[in-house]
Structure formats: C-alpha cells, structure tokens
Residue, then its C-alpha position, 0 to 999 in steps of 0.5 A: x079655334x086658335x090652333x086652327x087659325x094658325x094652321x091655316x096661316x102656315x098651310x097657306x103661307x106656301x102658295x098665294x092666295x087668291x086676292x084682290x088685286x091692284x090695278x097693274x102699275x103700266x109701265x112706259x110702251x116698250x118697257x122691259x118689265x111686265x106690268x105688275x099686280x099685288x093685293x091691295x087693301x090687304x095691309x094697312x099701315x102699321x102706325x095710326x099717324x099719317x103715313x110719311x115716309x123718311x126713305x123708301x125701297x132700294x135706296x142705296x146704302x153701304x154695301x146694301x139696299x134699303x129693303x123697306x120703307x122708314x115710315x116717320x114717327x113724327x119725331x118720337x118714341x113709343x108710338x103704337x105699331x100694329x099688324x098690318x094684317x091677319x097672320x102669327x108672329x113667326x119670328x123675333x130678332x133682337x141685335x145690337x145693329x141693323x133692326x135692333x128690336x123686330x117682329x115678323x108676322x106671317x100672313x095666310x096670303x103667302x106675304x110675310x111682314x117686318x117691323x124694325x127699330x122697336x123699343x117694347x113688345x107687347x106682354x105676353x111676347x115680352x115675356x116670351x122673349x125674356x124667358x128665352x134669352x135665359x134660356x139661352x143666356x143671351x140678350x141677343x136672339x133670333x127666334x122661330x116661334x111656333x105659329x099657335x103662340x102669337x096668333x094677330x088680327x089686322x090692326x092688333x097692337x103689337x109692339x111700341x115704335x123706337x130707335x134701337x138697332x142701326x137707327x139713326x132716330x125715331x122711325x118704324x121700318x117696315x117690310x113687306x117679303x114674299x114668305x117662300x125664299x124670303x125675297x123683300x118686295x116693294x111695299x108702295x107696291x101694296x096700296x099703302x096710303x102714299x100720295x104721290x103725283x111727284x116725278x123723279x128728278x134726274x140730277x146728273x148723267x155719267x159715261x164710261x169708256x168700256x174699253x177700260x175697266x170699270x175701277x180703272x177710270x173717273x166718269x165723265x159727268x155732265x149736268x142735266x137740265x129740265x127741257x126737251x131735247x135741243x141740239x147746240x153742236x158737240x161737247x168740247x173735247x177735254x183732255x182728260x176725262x173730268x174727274x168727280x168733284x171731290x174724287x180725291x176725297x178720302x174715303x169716308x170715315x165712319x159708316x154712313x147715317x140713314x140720310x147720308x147720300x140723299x140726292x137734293x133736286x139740281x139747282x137751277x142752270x144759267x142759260x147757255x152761253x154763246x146765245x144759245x138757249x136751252x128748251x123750256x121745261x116741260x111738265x106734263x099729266x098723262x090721262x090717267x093723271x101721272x106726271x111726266x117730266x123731260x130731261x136733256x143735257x146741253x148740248x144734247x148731242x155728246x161726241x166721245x172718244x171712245x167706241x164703247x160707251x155705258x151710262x150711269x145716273x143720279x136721280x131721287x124720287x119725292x111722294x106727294x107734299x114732302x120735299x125729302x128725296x128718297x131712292x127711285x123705283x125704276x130706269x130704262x135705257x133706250x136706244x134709237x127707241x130700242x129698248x136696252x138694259x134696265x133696273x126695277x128696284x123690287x124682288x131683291x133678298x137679303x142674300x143679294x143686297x150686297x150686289x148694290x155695290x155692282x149696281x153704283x159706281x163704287x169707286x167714285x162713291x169710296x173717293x166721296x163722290x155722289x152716288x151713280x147708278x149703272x145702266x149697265x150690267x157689269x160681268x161679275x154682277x151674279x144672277x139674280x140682278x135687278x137687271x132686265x133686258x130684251x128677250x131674245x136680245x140680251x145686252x149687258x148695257x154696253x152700247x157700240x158707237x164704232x160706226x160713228x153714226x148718231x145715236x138716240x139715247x133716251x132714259x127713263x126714270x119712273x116711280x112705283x106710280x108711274x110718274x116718269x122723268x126722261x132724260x134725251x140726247x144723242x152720242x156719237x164716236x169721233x176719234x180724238x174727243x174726249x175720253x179716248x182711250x190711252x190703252x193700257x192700265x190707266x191712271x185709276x189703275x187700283x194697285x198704284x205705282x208699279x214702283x212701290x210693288x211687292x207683287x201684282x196682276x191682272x184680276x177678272x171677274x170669275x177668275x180664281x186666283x191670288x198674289x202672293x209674296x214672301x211675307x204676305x199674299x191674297x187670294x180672290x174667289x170665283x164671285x169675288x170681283x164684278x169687273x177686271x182690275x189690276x190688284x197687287x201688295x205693297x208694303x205700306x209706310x203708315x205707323x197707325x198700328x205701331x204704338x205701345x201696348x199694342x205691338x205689331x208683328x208685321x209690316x203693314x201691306x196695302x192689299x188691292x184698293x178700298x174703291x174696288x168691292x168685293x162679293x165674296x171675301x179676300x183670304x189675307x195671309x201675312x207672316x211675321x217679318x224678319x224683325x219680329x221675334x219669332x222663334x220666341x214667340x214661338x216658343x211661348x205658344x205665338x202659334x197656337x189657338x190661344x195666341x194674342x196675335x190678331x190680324x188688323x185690317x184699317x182704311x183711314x179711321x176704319x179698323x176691323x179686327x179679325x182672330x186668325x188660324x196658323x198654317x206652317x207660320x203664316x197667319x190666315x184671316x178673311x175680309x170683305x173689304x181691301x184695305x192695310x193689313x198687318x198681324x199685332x200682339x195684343x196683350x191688353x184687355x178690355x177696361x170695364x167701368x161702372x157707370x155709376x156708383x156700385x161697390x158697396x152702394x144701395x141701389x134701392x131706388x135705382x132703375x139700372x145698371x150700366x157699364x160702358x167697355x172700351x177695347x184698344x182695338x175696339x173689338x170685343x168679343x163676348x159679354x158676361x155678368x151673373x148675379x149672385x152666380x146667375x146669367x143676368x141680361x144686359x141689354x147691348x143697343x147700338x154697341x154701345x153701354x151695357x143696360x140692366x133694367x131691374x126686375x125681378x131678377x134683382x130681388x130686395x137683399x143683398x147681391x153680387x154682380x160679376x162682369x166679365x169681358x172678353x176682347x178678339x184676342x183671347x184677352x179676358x177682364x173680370x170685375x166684382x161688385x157687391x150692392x144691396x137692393 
C-alpha cells in the first residue's frame, strides 16, 4: 500500500490535478496579468501557532528574492513542523548558509513544499540522514530519497522548527514550488490562513533620464503623500539631478540580515507651502471588501528636462494586525489610462532570483541608499522577467515625453488580496527643467576619472567583450550586463593587501564599478608585476597547480578569495561582483583551536567537541577529523565552530581525534588529540 501511495505521488507530480480551486484574485480593469487560480485548502500551515508572517514572497534581498514566507516561531526554537499536505519526502539538504536544515516534500497535486531553518528531523529520517553523510564522509549533503522511504500524511510531525543556515533568528521558512521546472510560486496564493485587509503603502517615486544609462545617474526622488491627485503648478527645476540621501555612502560592509531594508510606512508631510494644500486622504473598500488607498506626489504635475523618462517606487505591504512591512506583490504602470509595463512577484526560479538585481536600482541601493524597484525593463533583463506588458504592444517601460504634451501617470500597487495603492500625477518634457541631459559619460560615470585609467570602454548589454592592459584585463559574457556602462581598469593605491605574511604579487586594479551588477561572471586576469620576483617564483613551482598564490577580490570590508589557473603567466580567476583585484602569496595556514580542554582530558560527562578555525584570508576550503582513523561528522552552521554531538560513534574508552584543515591556497594544518570517554 505504502509503495502504492508513493507511486501515485510520483506518476501525478507530472501533470496538475484537478483540484478546488480559488476564487480568481481580480486584478484592477485593464490589468496586465491574467486572474490567477490556485488550489485552496489543499496546504495547511506547516506550524500549530497562528500564522504570523516575518517576511513574504518577493521581498528584495542581496543579489536574490525572498522565495518563501518566514512564517514566526514566536520568538523560539523547536517548534513542531508538520507536512502541509499529503506527499513523500523527496529531497533533504543540509548547508552551512542559505536554509541550514531543509525538507521538500512532493505532493500528488503537481506542488512541491519546502521547510527551512530546521534544527531536528524527525527519527527515522535523522537516522537516514546520518547513515548518508558517513556514506559520503560529509556533513554537508543534498539528497534525492527514493519516494517509497518517507511516505507523509497532511498534518504528520516532521521536523522541529530552528535557526540554522543564513537565518537570522527563529522562524520556519516556508515554499511553495511547482514540482516541473522547479519554479517558486506565491505561497499567500494558496489560502493560507493570512488576514489581510492592509493596502500597501508607497513610500517614494523616482524618475530617470533614459537618455543616459541606468548606472550612470542619481534618481530623482520625490516624496509621495496620501490624497488624490491636485495640481499646484510644475516642479522647480534644480540644477542637477537631487541625488539619494545618503548616496555617498559606502557600500555596505557585510551581507544584509532578514530585516535590513525593510521600508517603514512615510512619515507624515507638512501642508504645502505658499497656501497651497494638498488632497484629503482618501481610504476606500471595494464591494467585496478590498482596501484602496490614492496616492500623489505634490505638486502633482512634474516638468522634466528630459524626453525619455522611466519611473521607480519604494513600497511595503503589511497583513492584517501586524505593522511589520514586507515585500509587495504587484504594480503596474499606467499611461493616459493605457496599460504600460508591469511586475507580479510570482512564477520566479532560483535560476532566475538573481535578476532581482535588474529588477531595483542597484546602483543607489550599493551607495546606501533605499531600495527602488523599476517600472521598466532594462535591455539586458534575460527572459523570463516578472515583467508583462500589452499584447500586441510591447514596451519596455520607457515612455517618450518628446511631444511636450501632459502626460497622465497612474501606478498601481496591489497585494496578493487585492488591496491597491495608486499613486497619481502628470509629467510633461520642458527644455531646460530638471534632469536635462548634459550628453556624454555623466558624472556617475562607473570607470571614474579618465586620468587615473589604465584602459576602459563603452560596455552594452549582449556585447561580448573586455579590456585589457598590460598587467591586468577583464572580460564580460553576452548575459553579463543589464545596461550600458562605461567600464575600465585602474590600478588602485589601497594597501588592504600589503601586510606580513600574506605577500601581494600584484598591484591591485580597480575593475568596473561595485554599484554595477553582473548576471554572468567577470574573468579577471593579472600578471605579476615588475616588482615581484617572478623568475624565482617560478622557479620553485609559482605556476604550477599546487602554487600558494590566490587572486583576491575586496570591496570595502568585503573580501573574496578565488584559487586561480595560469596561462603563459598570467593568472585567471571568475567573480560575480566588480571590485580590486590583486594576486597574494599565502604561505600561512589555518590555526585550529579546540574550544575546550582536549589533550589528555575524560571527557566522560561532556556532550561535545568543538573547534573554531580562522584562516588570514578567511577562506577555508576543506574540513576533516576522524576518530581513531574514522570519518567522524562535525556539524558546520552558519560558518562558524565546527560541532561534534557524542553519539555512538564515540564509544566509552580511549580515543584519538585528528583534525585536519585546509585553506584556498593549498595551505594544510593537522592537529592530534588523545581523550577518554
């Protein structure tokens, strides 16, 4: 019966099931998207607290989207999780980063659920799990299981909730993926039990002269407030386009937490000046109960200096009796009632989160600024995007003010609900307002002062291409770019590399910018420079596969440590970010200290071992101990000490435990320790 049930999983996991159905979430008349249907009842929530939500699906991260729901644990550990619905588990992933611990269960209705963060699983999957990683020698595994093993009913226990992975406290993370071609799908799509009469909230609006590129320019940014639309004459002409508070801002000095970034709801805006006032807030309920909100900026009318113009927006969305503001579900831009360009946060795949970086303004985000999220596709944004436009009227977003007439704009902004915020004005193009265009590079320009240039080009989106020099060059792929850059090499005057023992065999070259992103990776190559002894190096096997040298790439406190391959002396390495580059010698290998008292020590009535490692350049690469000549499996969780839990692979007795470790470099340390149990 079991092996039954399990087929039936696997022969329906290829095609959907006929299911009941969702009412269709409307969107706004002349919306872009279809209506959408997904099964309702069909998953329950996976916890048995009420379900709370610390951030939903789309949110804007790091280099990716949030692709689930962090559903809270009220602050604890070791909640009980449980299968939101019939199925087998089909997959298990254990990894020092992004979901720690996690489950996915297949299900017969062509869906396949995700459970991250955990900290147990349950027993006789544990075990399985143990078994495995012996197997293999290693802690950290991505297994496919056989569909007969882990059959599970809706509702069954399966797993104790946790921290581990890239989280930063207690929560479950939860997804919900179509099982064929592994695409994440909206989870509050499904009926969980999420109240949520909220509209979002718009925070601010940005243009852009598209007469420039995309990297090359500051957004204008203007504060939006609650009200209809009301004319009060056009926007003073600045002379230079308003720049993001805090642009100058270095870029930021470690990965972001969960919460970093989250959009507060606007502060209120004093009344306008010169006896103008503007609209009274205006809060509204469809029929059927959904909340609507109108937004404007003021004035509502913006005179640009520029005859192509694209617009970006800061919005949050909240659910029902919570004030935490989460990602938004939807937008769509409008013009003269037309239909433009819009966004739904839905159908995205892993293979695809990174365009999230096409999707914002990366560039005012890297110089700490807010996050903007485009109403407009940029050229190098590969399909799929989130994007829709008219059929039959394709537009990337752009939209041509040359005939000087008033434009009216209208963005929508909607959650998976249905509650909509629109956000109303006009735009018009005058020559000589703000924002005209002084043609050429720009003052963002990405590559800097001509002046300190070692060489540097034009870049566009699908062109293939590089720079090179004599002692260092770059070269971009045909998905590398998003938008036309000017990008170059100069050689950088920071010392963050030059300092005993670590001995630098390079200059160090500023390559392209950090605030322009790449899709596919830059091929940095360097050669040592004049002042390096190269012919010894040589000499004594520099250049060969075993060589110390590594190539470094460091952005502010960031560093990123790649092993390199040699062609005819010059040293080859592939990043996913812009940043200085220089090749080191590191001759120093890791320290290995014991966390606890070890040599010669009974350990009868300890419940571990651990072992922290630190690295000079903080890139090790491989992890090893055995116990009296056997594997033994440290536990590894955010990167940080490595755990051993006793169990019964440390009998009572005498032992050895050798600890081995190895940094990017080839540089090995080995530590040897005897204790009794």
């Amino acid at each position: 019966m079991r092996n039954f049930f399990a087929a039936l999983c696997l022969l329906s996991s290829l095609s959907f099931s006929v299911q009941a159905f969702s009412q269709p979430v409307s969107s706004p008349s002349g919306s872009l998207f279809p209506a959408v249907s997904y099964p309702r009842d069909y998953f329950r929530d996976p916890l048995a607290v009420p379900m709370s939500l610390a951030a939903n699906f789309g949110e804007l991260r790091p280099n990716h989207y949030h692709m689930g729901l962090d559903i809270r644990t009220q602050h604890r550990e070791n909640l009980p999780v449980y299968a939101a619905g019939d199925g087998y588990i089909a997959r298990v992933e254990i990894e020092p980063a992004g979901f720690g611990q996690a489950i996915y269960i297949r299900h017969p209705n062509g869906y396949t659920t995700v459970y991250g963060h955990l900290n147990q699983f349950f027993p006789a999957l544990a075990e399985y799990v143990s078994q495995q990683q012996y197997k293999q020698q290693s802690w950290q595994v991505d297994l496919d299981i056989p569909s007969s093993m882990f059959p599970v009913k809706k509702g069954e226990f399966i797993a104790y909730s946790g921290n581990t992975g890239g989280s930063q406290g207690p929560h479950l993370h939860f997804e919900i993926r179509r099982t064929a071609g592994d695409v994440n799908q909206n989870p509050l799509l499904f009926g969980l039990p999420v109240p949520d009469n909220v509209p979002p909230v718009i925070a601010r609006l940005a243009w852009y002269d598209r007469n420039l590129g995309i990297y090359e320019q500051a957004p204008h940014i203007l504060q939006v407030r609650r009200g209809a639309a009301a004319r009060g004459g056009s926007l003073p002409a600045p002379k230079r386009p308003m720049p993001v508070r805090g642009s100058k801002l270095p870029a930021p000095k470690r990965p972001m937490p969960v919460r970093e970034g989250k959009l507060p709801a606007p502060k209120s805006v004093p009344a306008a000046r010169g006896g103008e006032t503007a609209a009274p807030s205006t809060l509204s309920k469809t029929e059927d109960g959904r909340a609507t909100v109108a937004w404007t900026i003021f004035p509502s009318l913006l005179t640009v200096g520029t005859s192509r113009i694209s617009f970006s927006i800061s919005a949050s969305d909240a659910q029902s009796g919570s004030a935490n503001p989460n990602g938004i579900y939807e937008a769509e831009l409008f013009e003269d009632d037309e239909p433009v360009i819009g966004f739904r946060m839905n159908n995205i795949s892993y293979d695809d989160t990174r365009n999230l970086n096409a999707h914002i303004d990366y560039r005012t985000r890297a110089k700490g600024g807010p996050f903007l999220q485009h109403l407009s596709l940029l050229p190098g944004y590969p399909s799929p995007t989130i994007y829709a436009s008219p059929a039959g009227r394709p537009s990337s977003g752009v939209i041509d003010l040359s005939d000087g007439r008033e434009h009216a704009i209208r963005i929508e902004v909607s959650d998976t609900y249905g509650n909509t915020s629109s956000l109303s004005y006009s735009v018009r193009y005058q020559r000589g307002a703000a924002g005209e265009s002084a043609g050429g590079m720009g003052a963002g320009s990405a590559a800097g002062a001509d002046s300190l240039w070692v060489a540097g080009k034009r870049f566009y989106a699908g062109m293939v291409d590089g720079v090179e020099a004599d002692e260092a060059a770059f070269f971009l792929g045909e998905k590398s770019l998003y938008d036309s850059v000017v990008l170059g090499i100069r050689r950088s005057y920071s010392s963050t590399l030059i300092h005993s023992p670590t001995r630098p065999m390079s200059d160090q070259y500023a390559i392209g910018a950090p605030w322009v992103p790449l899709l596919q990776p830059v091929l940095v190559r360097l050669k040592a420079g004049r002042a390096f002894p190269v012919d010894s190096l040589a000499r004594s096997g520099w250049s060969s596969p075993t060589s110390r040298v590594v190539m470094v790439r460091t952005n502010g406190s960031q560093k990123e440590v790649q092993r390199v391959e040699w062609n005819d002396g010059w040293a080859s390495a592939r990043f996913r970010e812009f940043g200085d580059f220089q090749l080191v010698e590191d001759n120093v290998a890791p320290v290995i200290t014991p966390l606890q008292r070890l040599e010669g020590t009974d350990l009868g009535k300890a419940a571990r071992i651990a072992f922290s490692v630190k690295d000079d350049l903080g890139a090790v690469r491989r992890w090893r101990a055995e116990l009296d000549g056997a594997w033994l499996c440290f536990t590894n969780d955010k990167g940080l000490a490595y755990i051993y839990k006793f169990d019964q692979h440390c009998l009572p007795g005498p032992h050895t435990l050798r600890v081995s470790v190895e940094d990017m470099a080839g540089n090995k340390t080995t530590e040897e320790y005897h204790f009794t149990r």
